[in-house]
N, C-alpha and C positions, 0 to 999 in steps of 0.2 A: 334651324327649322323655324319657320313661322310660326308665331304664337296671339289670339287675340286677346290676351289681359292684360291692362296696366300693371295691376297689383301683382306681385308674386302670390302663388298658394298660399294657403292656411292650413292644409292638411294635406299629408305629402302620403305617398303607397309605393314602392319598389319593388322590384323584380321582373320578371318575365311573361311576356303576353306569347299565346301562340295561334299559330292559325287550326281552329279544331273543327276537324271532318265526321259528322255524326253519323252514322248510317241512316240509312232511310226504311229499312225494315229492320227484324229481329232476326238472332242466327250469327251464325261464326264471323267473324270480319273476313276471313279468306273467301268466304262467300257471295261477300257482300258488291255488287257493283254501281250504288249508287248511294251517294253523303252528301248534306249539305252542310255548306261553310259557313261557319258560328265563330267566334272569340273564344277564348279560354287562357286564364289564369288568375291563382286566384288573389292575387293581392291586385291585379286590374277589375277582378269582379267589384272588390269593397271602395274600389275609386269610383266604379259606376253607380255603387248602389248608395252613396257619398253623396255622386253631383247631383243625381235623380232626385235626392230629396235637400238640395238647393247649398249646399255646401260646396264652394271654390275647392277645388283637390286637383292637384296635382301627381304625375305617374313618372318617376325617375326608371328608365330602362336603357337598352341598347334595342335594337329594330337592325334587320338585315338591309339593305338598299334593294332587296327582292321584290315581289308584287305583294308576298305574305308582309311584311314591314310595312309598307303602304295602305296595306287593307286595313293592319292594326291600327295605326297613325289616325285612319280616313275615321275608325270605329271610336277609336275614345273622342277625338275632337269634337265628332257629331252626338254626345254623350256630352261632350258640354265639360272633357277632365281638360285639364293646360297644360301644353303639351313642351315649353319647354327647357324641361329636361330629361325627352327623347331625344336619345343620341343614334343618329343613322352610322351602320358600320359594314366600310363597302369592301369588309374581310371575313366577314363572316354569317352564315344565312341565320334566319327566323328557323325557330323551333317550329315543328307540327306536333299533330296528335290525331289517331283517330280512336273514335268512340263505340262503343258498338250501342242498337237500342236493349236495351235490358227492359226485362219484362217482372211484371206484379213488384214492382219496388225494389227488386235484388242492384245492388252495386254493379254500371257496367264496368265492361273490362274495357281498357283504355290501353292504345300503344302508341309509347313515343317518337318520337327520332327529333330529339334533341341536344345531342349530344357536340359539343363543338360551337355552340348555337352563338349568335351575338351573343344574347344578355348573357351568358355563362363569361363572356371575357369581362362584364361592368368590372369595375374598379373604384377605389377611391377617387381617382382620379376623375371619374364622371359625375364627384358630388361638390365639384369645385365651386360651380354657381349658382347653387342652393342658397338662397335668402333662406336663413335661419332664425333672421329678427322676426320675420315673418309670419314663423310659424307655431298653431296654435296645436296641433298634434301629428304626430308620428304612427303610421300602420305598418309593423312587420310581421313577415311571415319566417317560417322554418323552411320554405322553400327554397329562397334566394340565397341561404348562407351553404346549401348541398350543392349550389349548383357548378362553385369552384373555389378555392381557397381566394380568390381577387374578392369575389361575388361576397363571400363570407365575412373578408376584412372590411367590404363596402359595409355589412349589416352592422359591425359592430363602430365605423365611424358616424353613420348616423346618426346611431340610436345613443351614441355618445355624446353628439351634438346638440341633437335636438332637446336632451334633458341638459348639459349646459345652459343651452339656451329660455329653459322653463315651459319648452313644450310637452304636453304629457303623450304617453305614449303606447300603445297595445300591442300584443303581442300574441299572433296565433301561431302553434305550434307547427301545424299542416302538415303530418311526420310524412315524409315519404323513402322511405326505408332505402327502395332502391336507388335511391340517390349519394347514398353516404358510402362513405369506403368500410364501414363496422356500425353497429349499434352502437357503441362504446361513444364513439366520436361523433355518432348522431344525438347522446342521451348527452354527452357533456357539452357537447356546444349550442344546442338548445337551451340547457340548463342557465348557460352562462348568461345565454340573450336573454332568457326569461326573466333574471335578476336584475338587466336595465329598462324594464318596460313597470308601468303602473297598475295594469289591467292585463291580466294574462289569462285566454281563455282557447284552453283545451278541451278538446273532447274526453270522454272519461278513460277508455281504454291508451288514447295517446299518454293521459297526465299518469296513469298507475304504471304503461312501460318508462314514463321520463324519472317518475320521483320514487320507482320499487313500493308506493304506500297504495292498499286496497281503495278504500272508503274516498269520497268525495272531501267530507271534511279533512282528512288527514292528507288528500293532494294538493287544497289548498291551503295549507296551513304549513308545506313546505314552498312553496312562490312567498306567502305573505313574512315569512320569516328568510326570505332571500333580498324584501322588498319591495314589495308591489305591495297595492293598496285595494286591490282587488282581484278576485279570481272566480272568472263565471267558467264552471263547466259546463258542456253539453251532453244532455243524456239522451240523446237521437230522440223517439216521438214521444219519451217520461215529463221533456222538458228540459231544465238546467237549475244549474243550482249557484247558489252564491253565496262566497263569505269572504269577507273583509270589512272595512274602515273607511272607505265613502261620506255616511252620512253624520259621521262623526264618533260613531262609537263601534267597535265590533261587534258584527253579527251576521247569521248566516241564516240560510232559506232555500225550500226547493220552488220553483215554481213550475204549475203543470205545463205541458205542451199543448197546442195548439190541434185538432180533432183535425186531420186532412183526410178526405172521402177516399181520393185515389194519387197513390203515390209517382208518381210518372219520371221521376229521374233524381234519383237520391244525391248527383253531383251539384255540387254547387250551397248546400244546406247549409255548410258552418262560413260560407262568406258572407251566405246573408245575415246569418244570427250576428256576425261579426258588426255586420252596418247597421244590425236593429241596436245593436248595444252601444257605440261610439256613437251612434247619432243620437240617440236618447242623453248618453251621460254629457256628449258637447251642449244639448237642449238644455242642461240642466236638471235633469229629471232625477228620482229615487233610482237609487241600485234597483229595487221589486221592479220599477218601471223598464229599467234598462233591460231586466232577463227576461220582461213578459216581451218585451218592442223584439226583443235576440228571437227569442220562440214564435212571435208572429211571423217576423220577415222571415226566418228560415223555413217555415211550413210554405210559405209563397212560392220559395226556391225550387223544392220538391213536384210542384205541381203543374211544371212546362219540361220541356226537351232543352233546354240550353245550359248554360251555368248561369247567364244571370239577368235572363228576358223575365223573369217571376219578379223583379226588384222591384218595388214601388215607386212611383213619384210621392208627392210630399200631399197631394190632392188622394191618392189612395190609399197611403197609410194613414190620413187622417179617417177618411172612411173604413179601412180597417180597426183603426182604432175605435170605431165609434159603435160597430160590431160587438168588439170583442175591448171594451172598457179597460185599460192600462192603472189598476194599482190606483 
């Protein structure tokens, strides 16, 4: 596939994009006869919310040869991600999803048919032309290793790689339960990705089912004793919290969340908080800076119908920040 960068990426995102059908009012989806067509996925959300605020990223996938494959291709390129290493595979289709609109903030209900999908065949073998000299960080998610044992082994050649190679690397759980053949094997092989990434940031009820531990400080205090050097939880509108080794010495902290008037689509929140936190700590910036930049952008995310039209450009998050003053 055609690609317009000289340079390879500097921060690479894997897994699966789908074409997602939002309803257009509120009510049952069997009800529903009319949705419009948005993007969805979430490790394509954090490459969007990546290049918006000026960072070269790259999206390692499969795409069907269908109209949905095309539409995703047409949508990150014009998002300005590099696109090649999208793989068109003319065996098997694009994932969907539709959405329903959920109302006063509640979680919608979402159905898939992704089942069979390209990206569930990714493999190793589609990380062959990875420029790894290349690259400066690694985004994974818990989604892409559910989506098949190929998809799984691809999570853990990357992220093997890419710390070979000295790029640092993140890590969001994104449980999706129904994905996995058992808890058991969704709690262990999480676990295992979670110990090669640097920066692992769960949400609170995903970190207390992956490490059996209550408390904030004691979820991450089993990641930083697996390895990681950082672990921001998400505490939905309390904020998030963080403890690790960053700025040179251990320490941890909660920081508030961000006040949002009206909550308008709870999907999409922890890819933001994902981009406000990798883009902060790639900037350079303190951990306190990186969990308040995580609590801005993801309050963004909340406050449109999409998964990830809330994401800022790098002109809006300076004016958000200037709002709401960063540490």
């Amino acid at each position: 596939m055609p690609h317009s960068f000289s340079n390879p990426p500097e921060i690479l995102t894997f897994g699966e994009a789908m074409a997602m059908f939002v309803a257009d009012s509120p009510g049952d989806l069997s009800n529903i006869d009319r949705f419009h067509r948005r993007l969805a996925g979430a490790d394509n959300n954090v490459a969007i919310g990546l290049s918006r605020l000026g960072f070269h990223v790259g999206w390692l996938s499969r795409v069907g040869t269908d109209s949905f494959g095309g539409f995703i291709q047409a949508a990150l390129t014009a998002e300005g991600i590099d696109d090649r290493y999208i793989h068109a595979d003319a065996q098997h289709p694009t994932g969907l999803l539709f959405k329903e609109r959920a109302q006063n903030g509640a979680d919608p209900r979402v159905e898939y048919f992704r089942r069979g999908s390209a990206a569930s065949h990714l493999t190793i073998d589609d990380a062959r032309s990875v420029d790894f000299q290349a690259l400066n960080h690694l985004h994974a998610t818990g989604i892409t290793p559910a989506l098949s044992e190929s998809a799984c082994q691809l999570s853990h050649h990357l992220m093997e790689e890419a710390r070979a190679h000295g790029a640092s690397i993140s890590f969001d759980p994104n449980l999706r339960p129904s994905l996995w053949p058992s808890e058991n094997v969704m709690r262990s092989t999480l676990n295992e990705l979670a110990g090669r990434a640097d920066w692992v940031l769960p949400g609170l009820s995903e970190g207390q089912l992956l490490t059996g531990q209550k408390t904030p400080y004691d979820i991450a205090g089993y990641y930083l004793d697996q390895g990681a050097s950082a672990v921001i939880i998400k505490l939905g509108p309390e904020g998030s919290y963080y403890r690790g080794n960053l700025d040179g010495q251990e320490e941890s902290f909660t920081v508030a969340g961000c006040h949002v008037a009206e909550v308008v689509d709870t999907v999409g929140a922890g890819d933001g908080f994902a981009v406000g936190v990798i883009s902060a700590l790639l900037d350079g910036r303190t951990a306190r800076q990186a969990a308040q930049r995580g609590n801005l952008i993801g309050a963004q995310a909340i406050q449109v119908v999409g998964d990830m039209e809330g994401l800022p450009n790098r002109e809006q998050l300076l004016a958000l920040e200037v709002d709401q003053p960063i540490g």
